[in-house]
N, C-alpha and C positions, 0 to 999 in steps of 0.2 A: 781553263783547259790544261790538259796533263801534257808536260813537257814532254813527258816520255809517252808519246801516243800515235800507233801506229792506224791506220783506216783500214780497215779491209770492208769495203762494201760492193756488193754485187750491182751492174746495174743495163737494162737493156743497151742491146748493141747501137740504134741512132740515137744515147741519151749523152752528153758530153761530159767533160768530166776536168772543172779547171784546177789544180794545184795550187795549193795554198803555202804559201811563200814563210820559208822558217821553222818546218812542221820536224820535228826531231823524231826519231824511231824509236823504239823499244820491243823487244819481249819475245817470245821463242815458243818456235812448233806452230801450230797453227791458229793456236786460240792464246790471245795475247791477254793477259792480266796486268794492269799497271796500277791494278791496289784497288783501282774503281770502276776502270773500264774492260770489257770481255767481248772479244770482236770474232763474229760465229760465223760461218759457210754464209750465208744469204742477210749476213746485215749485221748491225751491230745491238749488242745490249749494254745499258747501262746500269751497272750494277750499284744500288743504293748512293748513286750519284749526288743527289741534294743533300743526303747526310752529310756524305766525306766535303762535299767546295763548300756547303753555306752556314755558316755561324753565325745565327738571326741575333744573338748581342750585338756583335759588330757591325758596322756599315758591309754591308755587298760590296762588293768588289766587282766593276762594270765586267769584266770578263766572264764571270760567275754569273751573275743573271741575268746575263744574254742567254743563256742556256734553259733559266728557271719558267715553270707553268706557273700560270697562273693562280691554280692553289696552294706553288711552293711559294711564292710572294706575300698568302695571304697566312704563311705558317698552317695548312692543313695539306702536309705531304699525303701521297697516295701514291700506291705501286703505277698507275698512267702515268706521273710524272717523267719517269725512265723515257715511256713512250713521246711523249712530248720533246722530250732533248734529242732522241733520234729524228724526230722532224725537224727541230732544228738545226742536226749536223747534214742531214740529207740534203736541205736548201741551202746550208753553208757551201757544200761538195760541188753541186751542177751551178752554182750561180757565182760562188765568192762573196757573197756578201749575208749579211743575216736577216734574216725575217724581220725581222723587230728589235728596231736602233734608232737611237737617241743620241742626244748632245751629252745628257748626264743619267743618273741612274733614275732619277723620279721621272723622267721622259721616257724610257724604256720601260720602267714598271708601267707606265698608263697605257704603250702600245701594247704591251703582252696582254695588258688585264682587258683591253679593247678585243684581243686578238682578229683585227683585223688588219691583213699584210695580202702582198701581190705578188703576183708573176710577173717582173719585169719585162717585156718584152725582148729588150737587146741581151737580158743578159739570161732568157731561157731559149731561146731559139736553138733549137732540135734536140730537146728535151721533152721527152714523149710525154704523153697525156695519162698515159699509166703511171709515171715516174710524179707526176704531179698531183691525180688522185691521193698518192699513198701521202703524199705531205700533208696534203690535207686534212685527212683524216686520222694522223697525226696527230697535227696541232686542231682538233676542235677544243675550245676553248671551256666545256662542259666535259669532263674526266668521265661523264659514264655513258659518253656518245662517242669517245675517243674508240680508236681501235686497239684491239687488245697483240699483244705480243704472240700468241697464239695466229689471230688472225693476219698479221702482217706478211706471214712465210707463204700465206695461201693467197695476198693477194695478187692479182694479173701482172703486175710488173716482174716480177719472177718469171713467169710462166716459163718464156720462151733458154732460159737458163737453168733449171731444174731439170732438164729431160735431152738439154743440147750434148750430140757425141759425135759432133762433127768436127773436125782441126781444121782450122784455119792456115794457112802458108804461114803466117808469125808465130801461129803454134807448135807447129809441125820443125820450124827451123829451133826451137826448145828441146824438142825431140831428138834433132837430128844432135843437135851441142851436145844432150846426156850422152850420145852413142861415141861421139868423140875424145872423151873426156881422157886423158893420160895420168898418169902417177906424175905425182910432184913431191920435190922435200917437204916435209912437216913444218919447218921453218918459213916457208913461202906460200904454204895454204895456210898459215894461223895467219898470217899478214893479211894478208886476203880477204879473210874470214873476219878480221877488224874491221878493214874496212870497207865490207859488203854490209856490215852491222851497223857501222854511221854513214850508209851513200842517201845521199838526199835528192836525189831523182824521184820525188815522187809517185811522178807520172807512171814511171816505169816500174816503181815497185809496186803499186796497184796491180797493174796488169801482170805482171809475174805472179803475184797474189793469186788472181784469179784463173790461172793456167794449174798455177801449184793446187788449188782446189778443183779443179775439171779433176785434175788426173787424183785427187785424194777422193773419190767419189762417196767412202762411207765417212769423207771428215774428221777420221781420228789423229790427222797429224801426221801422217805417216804414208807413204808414199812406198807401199812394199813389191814385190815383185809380179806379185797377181795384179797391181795395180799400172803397172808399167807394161805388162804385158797389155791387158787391157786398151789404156791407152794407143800404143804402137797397131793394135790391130785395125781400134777406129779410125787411126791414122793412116790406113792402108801399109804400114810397114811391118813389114816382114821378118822376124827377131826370132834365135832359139833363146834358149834357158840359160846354157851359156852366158852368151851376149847379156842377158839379163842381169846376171849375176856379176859381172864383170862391170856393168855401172854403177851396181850397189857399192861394190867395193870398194870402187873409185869416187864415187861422191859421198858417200856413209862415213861421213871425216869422224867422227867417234866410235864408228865400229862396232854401233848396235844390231846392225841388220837390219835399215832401212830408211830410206830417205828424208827427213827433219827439212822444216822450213827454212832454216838459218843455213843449212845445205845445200838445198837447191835454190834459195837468191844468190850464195856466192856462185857455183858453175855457172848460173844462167844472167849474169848479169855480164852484157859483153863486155871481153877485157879489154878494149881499148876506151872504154868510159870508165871503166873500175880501176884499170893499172894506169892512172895519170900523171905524170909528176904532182900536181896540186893535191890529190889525191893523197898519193905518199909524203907529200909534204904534211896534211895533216897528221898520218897517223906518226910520221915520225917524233910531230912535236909533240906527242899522246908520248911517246914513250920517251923523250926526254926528259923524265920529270925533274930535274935543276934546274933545266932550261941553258942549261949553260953549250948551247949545241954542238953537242955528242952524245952518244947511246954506246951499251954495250947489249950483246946479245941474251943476257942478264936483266937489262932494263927490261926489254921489249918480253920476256919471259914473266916479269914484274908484273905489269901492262896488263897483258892476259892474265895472269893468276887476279887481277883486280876486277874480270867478267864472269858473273859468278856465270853468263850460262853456258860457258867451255867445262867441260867436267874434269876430274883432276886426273883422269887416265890418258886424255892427250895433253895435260900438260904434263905430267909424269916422261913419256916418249918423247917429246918436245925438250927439255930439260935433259935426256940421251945425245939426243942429236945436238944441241950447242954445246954442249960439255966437249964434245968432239972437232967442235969448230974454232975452239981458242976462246978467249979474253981480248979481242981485238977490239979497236974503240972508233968506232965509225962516226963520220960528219955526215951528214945528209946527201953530200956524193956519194962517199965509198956507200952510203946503205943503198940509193939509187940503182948503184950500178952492179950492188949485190942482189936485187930482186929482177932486175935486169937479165944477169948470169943465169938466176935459178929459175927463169920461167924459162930458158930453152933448155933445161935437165931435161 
């Protein structure tokens, strides 16, 4: 599995949804590419997957065909196989555990090539029956009985998610946060915006996931003003053009004219889970690259220019504004208690 590999998968409201421990993030805007994987509004696709993990000269690698169908084991790939790994990330996601697992790899191949696996009991309970359907159908172990990528978007476990324009109170308090949002230094929103890019809450970046797409309703990524208007309406809240425009400004951190996923996870992620000392302790040692602990406002400028998906026009403005701030050499207090300062600006 891709280091760099973010989930976004949609899933009915009593389906649960356990966190997989260690899972690193990647990638930007709404549809995430990490060379193999492309994670869409209602599910994920895998994009020529068995080509990019499996090199049939070499020994498999047990993490690599935990993933593989049973025709990619037997070397006759086929475009189902995709489908096949989304059944098996979909049962990885609601249970933690995989389908079909073994002590070594030749025990795994025989489960896969068997494809016969369960529903646990303890570990699917209230995990709908539509949510379980679509695994199934998934993983048939016959590639021309499988369901096709087509037919996945139209099955019933969707359903009640495709046509939902109702806000929920946790939705609705996402709403309320873009409404409140303030002007900060560019120095202490690139900070931010690091580390809203490595937070490893899961749980909660799913469900933000999933808000960020209610309200992106044609999915292009983009999160514009007809689209927030929208929203606030279903939400029963009351907004002019104005006001509209006035969030864009304040969370549109690059200045395109309109709301980016990397965007709205940094505003919407509460700050007192995002602004934590452990938090800043990581990013700071990100930007100490000596390690000899100190930084200049130089490093941390460093740092950023090393994420290619900051664009070089806020780092350009970013590079204005510490040029104005000195050559001061901060310990991980003084930077503490410089992000401290600039979040009550």
């Amino acid at each position: 599995m891709s280091s760099g590999l973010r989930f976004n998968i949609s899933r009915k409201n009593d389906d649960k949804l356990r966190a997989i421990p260690n899972l690193k993030y990647k990638g930007e805007n709404n549809i995430y590419n990490s060379g193999t994987f492309e994670f869409l509004k209602y599910g994920i696709k895998l994009d020529d997957y068995m080509s990019e993990k499996i090199n049939f000269k070499n020994k498999l690698a047990k993490e690599n065909i935990l993933y593989s169908s049973p025709e990619t084991i037997k070397e006759n790939k086929s475009e189902n196989c995709d489908i096949w790994a989304c059944g098996i990330i979909m049962f990885l996601l609601l249970s933690g555990e995989y389908p079909f697992y073994g002590n070594d790899i030749d025990d795994i191949k025989s489960k896969i090539t068997s494809g016969k696996f369960i529903f646990d009991f303890d570990k699917f309970i209230g995990v709908s029956e539509e949510a379980k359907d679509l695994i199934k159908k998934c993983l048939k172990i016959n590639k021309e009985l499988r369901i096709t990528l087509l037919d996945t978007v139209k099955h019933p476990f969707f359903d009640d998610l495709k046509d939902s324009k109702v806000y929920l109170i946790d939705e609705k308090k996402i709403l309320e946060n873009l409404k409140n949002q303030k002007e900060r230094p560019i120095f202490y929103q690139m900070v931010l915006s690091f580390i809203s890019y490595h937070f490893k809450d899961t749980e909660l970046l799913i469900e933000l996931s999933r808000i960020f797409y209610k309200i992106d309703r044609d999915s292009d990524g983009k999160i514009t003003i007809e689209d927030l208007m929208n929203a606030y309406e279903e939400a029963g809240e009351k907004v002019n053009k104005s006001e509209l425009e006035e969030i864009i400004k304040l969370v549109d951190f690059d200045r395109n004219g309109f709301i980016e996923y990397d965007e709205f996870i940094r505003v919407c992620i509460p700050e007192d889970r995002l602004f934590t000392e452990d938090n800043l302790k990581d990013a700071f040692n990100l930007f100490d690259k000596n390690q000899n602990g100190n930084i200049t406002y130089l490093n941390v400028v460093e740092a950023l220019e090393r994420e290619d998906r900051i664009n070089s026009k806020m780092i350009a403005l970013l590079k204005v504004e510490v040029s104005k701030m000195g050559d001061e050499i901060l310990d991980f207090k003084k930077f503490y208690n410089l992000m401290v300062k600039l979040s009550f600006q």
